[in-house]
Rosetta silent file (secondary structure, phi, psi, omega in degrees, C-alpha in Angstrom):
SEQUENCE: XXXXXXXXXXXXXXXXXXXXXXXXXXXXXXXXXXXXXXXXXXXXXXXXXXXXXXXXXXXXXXXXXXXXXXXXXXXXXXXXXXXXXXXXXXXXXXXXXXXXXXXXXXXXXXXXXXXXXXXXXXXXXXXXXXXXXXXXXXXXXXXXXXXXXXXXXXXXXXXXXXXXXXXXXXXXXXXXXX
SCORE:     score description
SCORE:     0.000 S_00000001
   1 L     0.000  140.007  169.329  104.421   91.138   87.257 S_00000001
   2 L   -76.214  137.593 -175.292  101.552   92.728   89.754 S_00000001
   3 L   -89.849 -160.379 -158.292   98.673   92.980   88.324 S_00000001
   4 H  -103.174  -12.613  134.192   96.661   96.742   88.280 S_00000001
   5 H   -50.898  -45.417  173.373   94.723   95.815   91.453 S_00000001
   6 H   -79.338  -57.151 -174.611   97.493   94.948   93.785 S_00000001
   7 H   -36.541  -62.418  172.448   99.732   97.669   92.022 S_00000001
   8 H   -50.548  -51.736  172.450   96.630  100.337   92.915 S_00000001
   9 H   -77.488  -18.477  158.992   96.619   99.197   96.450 S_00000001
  10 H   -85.425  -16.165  164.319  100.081   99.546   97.101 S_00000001
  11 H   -65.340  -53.657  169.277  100.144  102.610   95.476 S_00000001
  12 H   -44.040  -86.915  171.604   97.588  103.726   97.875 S_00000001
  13 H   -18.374  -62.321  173.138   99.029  102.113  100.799 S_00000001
  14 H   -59.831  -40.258  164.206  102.454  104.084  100.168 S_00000001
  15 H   -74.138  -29.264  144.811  100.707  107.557   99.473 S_00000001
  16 H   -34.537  -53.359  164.727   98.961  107.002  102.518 S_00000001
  17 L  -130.386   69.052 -172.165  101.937  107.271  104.827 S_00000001
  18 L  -110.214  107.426  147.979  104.415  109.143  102.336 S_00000001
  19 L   -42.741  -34.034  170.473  105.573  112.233  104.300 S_00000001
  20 L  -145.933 -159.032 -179.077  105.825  114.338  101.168 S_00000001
  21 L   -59.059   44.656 -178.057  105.269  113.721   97.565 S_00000001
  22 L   -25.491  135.723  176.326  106.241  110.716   95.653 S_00000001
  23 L   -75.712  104.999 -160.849  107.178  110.384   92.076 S_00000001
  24 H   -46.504   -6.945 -156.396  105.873  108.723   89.384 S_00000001
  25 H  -117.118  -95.467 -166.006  109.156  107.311   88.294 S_00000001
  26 H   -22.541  -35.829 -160.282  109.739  106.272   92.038 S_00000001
  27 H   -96.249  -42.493  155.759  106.362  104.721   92.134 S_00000001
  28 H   -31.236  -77.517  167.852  107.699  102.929   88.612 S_00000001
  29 H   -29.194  -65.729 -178.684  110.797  101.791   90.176 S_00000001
  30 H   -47.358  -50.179 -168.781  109.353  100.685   93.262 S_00000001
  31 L  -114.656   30.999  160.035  106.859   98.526   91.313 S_00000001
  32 L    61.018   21.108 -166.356  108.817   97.171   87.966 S_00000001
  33 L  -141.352  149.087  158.995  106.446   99.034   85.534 S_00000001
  34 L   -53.418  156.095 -175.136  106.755  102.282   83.193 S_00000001
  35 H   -67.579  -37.353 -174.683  105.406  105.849   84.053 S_00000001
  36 H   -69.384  -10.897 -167.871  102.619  105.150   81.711 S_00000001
  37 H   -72.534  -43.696 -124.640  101.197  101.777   83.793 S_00000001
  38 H   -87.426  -42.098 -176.143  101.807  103.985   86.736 S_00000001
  39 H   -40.872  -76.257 -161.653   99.598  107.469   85.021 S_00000001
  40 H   -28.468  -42.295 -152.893   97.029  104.605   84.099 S_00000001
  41 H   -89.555  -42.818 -156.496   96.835  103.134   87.807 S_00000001
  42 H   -80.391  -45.993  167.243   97.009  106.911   89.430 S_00000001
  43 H   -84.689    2.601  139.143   94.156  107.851   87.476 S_00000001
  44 H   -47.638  -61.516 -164.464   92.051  104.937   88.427 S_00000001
  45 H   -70.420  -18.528  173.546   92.634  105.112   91.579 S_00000001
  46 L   -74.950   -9.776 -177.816   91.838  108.826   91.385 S_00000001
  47 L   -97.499   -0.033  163.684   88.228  108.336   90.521 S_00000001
  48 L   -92.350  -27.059  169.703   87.960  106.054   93.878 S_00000001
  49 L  -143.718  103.979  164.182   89.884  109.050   95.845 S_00000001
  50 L   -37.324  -43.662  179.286   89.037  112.301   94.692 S_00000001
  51 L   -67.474  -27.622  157.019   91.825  113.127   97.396 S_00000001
  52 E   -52.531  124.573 -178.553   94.635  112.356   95.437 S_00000001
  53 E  -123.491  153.138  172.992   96.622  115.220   93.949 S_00000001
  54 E  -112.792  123.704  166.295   99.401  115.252   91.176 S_00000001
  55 L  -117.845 -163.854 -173.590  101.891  118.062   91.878 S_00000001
  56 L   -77.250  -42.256 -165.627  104.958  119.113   90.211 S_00000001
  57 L   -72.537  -22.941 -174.392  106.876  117.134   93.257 S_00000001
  58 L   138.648  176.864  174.316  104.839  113.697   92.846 S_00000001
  59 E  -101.913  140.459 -171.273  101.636  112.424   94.104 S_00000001
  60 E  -142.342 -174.596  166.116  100.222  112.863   97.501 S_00000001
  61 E   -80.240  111.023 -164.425   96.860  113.426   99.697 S_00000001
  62 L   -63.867  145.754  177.509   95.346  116.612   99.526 S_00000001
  63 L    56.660    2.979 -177.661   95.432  117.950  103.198 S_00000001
  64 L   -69.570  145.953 -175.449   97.070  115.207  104.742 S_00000001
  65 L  -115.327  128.312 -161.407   98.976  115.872  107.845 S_00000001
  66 L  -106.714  122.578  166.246  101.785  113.541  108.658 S_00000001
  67 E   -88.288  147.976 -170.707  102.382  112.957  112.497 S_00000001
  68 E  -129.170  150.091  177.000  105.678  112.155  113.828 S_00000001
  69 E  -148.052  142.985 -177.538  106.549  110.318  116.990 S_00000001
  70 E  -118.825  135.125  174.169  110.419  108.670  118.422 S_00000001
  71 E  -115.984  149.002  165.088  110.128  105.540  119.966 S_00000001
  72 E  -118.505  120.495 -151.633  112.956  103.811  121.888 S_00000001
  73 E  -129.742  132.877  166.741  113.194  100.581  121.100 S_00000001
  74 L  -133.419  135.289 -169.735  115.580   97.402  122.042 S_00000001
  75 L  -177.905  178.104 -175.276  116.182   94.171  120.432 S_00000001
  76 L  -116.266  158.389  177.717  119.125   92.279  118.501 S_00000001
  77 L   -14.582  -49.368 -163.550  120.093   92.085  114.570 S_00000001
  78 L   -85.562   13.080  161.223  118.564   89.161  114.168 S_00000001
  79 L  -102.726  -19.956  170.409  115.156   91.321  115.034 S_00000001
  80 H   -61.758  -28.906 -177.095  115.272   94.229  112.808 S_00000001
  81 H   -53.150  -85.257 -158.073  113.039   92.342  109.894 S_00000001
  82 H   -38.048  -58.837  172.517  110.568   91.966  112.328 S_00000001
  83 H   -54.314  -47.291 -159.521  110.400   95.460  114.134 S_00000001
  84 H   -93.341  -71.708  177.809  110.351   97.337  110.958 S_00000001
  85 H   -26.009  -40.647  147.700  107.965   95.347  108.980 S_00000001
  86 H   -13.858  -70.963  148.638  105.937   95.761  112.423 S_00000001
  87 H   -17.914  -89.857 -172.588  106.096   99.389  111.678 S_00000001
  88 L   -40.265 -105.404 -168.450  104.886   98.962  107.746 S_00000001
  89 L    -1.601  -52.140 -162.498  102.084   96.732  108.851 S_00000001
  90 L   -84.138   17.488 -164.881  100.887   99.152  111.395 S_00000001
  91 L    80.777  -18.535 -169.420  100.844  102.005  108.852 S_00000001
  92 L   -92.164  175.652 -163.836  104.046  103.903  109.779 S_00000001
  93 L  -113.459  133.930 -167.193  107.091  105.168  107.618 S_00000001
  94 E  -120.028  114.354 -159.585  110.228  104.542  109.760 S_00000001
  95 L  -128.929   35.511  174.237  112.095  107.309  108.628 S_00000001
  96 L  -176.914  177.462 -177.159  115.444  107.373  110.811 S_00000001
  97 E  -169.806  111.685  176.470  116.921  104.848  113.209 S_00000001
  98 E  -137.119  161.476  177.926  119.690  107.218  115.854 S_00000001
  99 E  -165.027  162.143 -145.605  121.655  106.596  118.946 S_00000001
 100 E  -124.076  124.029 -137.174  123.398  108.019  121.447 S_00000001
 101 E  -132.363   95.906 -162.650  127.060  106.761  121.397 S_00000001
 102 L   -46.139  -36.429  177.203  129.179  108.082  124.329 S_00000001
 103 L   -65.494  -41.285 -154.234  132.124  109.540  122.536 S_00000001
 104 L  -106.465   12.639  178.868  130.635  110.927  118.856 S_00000001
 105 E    76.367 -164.893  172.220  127.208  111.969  120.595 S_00000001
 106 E   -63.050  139.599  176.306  123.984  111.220  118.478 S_00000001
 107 E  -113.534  147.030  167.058  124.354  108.869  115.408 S_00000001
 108 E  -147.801  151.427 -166.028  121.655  109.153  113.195 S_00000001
 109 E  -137.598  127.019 -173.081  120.781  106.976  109.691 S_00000001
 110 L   -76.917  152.356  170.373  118.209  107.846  107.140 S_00000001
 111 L  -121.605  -17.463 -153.941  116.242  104.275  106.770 S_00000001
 112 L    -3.710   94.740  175.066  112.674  105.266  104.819 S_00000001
 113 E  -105.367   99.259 -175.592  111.202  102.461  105.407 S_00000001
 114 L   -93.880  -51.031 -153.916  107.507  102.622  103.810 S_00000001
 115 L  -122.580  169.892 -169.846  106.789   99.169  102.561 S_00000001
 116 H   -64.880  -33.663  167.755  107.934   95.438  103.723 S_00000001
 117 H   -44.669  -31.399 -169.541  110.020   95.754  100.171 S_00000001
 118 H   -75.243  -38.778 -161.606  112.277   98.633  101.666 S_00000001
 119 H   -60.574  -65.629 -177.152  112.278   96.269  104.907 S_00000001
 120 H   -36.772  -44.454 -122.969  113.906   93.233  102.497 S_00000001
 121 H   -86.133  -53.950 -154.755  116.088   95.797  100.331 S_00000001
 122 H   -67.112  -27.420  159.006  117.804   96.718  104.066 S_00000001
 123 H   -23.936  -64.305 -178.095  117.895   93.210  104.900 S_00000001
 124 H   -57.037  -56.715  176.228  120.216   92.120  101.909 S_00000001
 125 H   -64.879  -19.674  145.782  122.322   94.770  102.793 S_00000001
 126 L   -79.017    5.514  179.752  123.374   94.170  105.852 S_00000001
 127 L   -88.598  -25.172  175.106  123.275   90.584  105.139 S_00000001
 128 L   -66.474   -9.101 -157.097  126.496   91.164  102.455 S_00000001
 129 L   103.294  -39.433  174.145  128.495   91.678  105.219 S_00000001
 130 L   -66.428  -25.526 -156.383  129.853   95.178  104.356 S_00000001
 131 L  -129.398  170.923  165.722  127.766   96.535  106.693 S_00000001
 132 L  -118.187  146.233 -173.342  126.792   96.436  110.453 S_00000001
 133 L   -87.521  177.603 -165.334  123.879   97.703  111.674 S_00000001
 134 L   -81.419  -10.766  161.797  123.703  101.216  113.901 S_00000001
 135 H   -26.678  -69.486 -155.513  122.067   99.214  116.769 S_00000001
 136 H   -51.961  -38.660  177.454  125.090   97.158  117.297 S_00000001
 137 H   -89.717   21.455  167.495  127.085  100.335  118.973 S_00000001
 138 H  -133.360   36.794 -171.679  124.777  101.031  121.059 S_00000001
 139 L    25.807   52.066 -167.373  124.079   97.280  122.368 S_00000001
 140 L   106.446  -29.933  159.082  120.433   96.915  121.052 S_00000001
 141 L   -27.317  140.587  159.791  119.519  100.795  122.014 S_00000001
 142 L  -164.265  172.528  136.282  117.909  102.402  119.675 S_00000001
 143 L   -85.993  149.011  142.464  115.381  105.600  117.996 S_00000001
 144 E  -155.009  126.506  176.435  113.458  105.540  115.390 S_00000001
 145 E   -76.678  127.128  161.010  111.343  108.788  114.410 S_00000001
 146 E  -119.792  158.331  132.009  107.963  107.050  112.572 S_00000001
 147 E  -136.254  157.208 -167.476  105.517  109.107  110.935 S_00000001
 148 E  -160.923  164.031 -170.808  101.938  108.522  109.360 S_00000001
 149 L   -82.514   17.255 -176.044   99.227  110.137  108.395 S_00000001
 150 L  -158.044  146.874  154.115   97.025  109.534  111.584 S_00000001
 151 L   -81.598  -45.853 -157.535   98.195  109.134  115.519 S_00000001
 152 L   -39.662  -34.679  175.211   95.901  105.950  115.495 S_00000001
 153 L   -81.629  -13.448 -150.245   98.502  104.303  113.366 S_00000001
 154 H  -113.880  -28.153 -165.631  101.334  105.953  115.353 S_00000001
 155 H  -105.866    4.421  173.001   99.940  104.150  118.531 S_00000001
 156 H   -57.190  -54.114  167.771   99.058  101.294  116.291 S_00000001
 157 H   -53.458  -62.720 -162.191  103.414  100.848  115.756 S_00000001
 158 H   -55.199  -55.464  167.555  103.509  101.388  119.441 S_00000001
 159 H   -36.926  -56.889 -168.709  101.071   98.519  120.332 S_00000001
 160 H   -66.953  -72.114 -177.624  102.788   96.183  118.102 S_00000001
 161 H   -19.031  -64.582 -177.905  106.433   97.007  119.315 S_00000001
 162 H   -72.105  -15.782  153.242  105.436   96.659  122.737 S_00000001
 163 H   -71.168    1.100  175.739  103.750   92.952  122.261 S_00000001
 164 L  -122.856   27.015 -173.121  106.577   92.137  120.971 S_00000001
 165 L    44.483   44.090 -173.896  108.765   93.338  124.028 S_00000001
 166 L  -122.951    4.456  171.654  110.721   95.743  121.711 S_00000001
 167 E   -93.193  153.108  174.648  109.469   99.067  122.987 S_00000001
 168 E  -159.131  167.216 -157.596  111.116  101.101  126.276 S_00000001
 169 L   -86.297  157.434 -178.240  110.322  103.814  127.767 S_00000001
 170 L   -84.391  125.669  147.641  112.091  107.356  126.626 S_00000001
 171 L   -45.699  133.413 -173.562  114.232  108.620  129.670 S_00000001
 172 L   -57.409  -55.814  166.466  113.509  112.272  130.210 S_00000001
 173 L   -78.455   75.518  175.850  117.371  112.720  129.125 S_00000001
 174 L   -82.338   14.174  145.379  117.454  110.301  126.421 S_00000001
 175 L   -75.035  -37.975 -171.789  121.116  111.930  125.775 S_00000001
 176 L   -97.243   26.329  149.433  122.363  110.524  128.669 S_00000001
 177 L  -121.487  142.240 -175.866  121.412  106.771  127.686 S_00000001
 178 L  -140.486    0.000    0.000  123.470  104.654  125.485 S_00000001
């Protein structure tokens, strides 16, 4: 079990680049524990940030503004771990993965991917077998829309991606690459 420090920082972490409002029963789930650990931990954590609000929708940042940015990105299967966790690390929520697939047009796949846990959960699952990823039809091509709650974090993903030779440049007609 995580104890109420690490729980609190990951809470934090996640509310940090959350695009809208998270639930307490999500933030249960996510973290093994009951609504009540999770009231307990949100109002700790509320007397170190004052900015935290509880709405009807979940808990979020009062005034936070979530930036969004699409990166085009290339790499192989055996690289997705890496690239998204990349992401996490760097603050961002990688919250689509599209491609542009000459016959059907744009493909697009919700992934919300906040934390390195989300990164694992997609891991197993394409790891049963059942599934392929949406890379693969486009032969390492890829999108991914990130948003976070600062660009500093947004060029933060972008730094890492590109040290790791997995960033390219957007085409002005990024319809007409596949």
């Amino acid at each position: 079990m995580i104890h109420a420090p690490e729980r609190q920082k990951l809470i934090w972490e996640w509310l940090a680049v959350a695009p809208k409002p998270v639930t307490g029963s999500e933030l249960a789930d996510r973290l093994g524990v009951s609504r009540q650990i999770i009231v307990s931990d949100m109002n700790a954590l509320r007397e170190k940030h004052p900015e935290i609000v509880a709405t009807r929708r979940g808990y979020c940042l009062s005034g936070a503004t979530v930036y969004t940015r699409v990166f085009k990105v290339f790499h192989s299967d055996k690289e997705i771990g890496k690239e998204l966790e990349l992401a996490v690390n760097a603050g961002g929520y990688v919250k689509d993965v599209f491609v542009y697939h000459r016959a059907y047009g744009r493909l697009t796949a919700a992934l919300n991917i906040r934390t390195c846990d989300d990164v694992k959960v997609l891991l197993e699952k394409m790891q049963s077998g059942k599934s392929r990823s949406l890379l693969s039809t486009a032969s390492g091509y890829h999108y991914h829309t990130v948003e976070s709650n600062s660009v500093e974090r947004l060029d933060a993903v972008e730094a890492a991606w590109k040290e790791h030779g997995f960033l390219l440049d957007v085409a002005p007609d990024a319809e007409s690459i596949s």
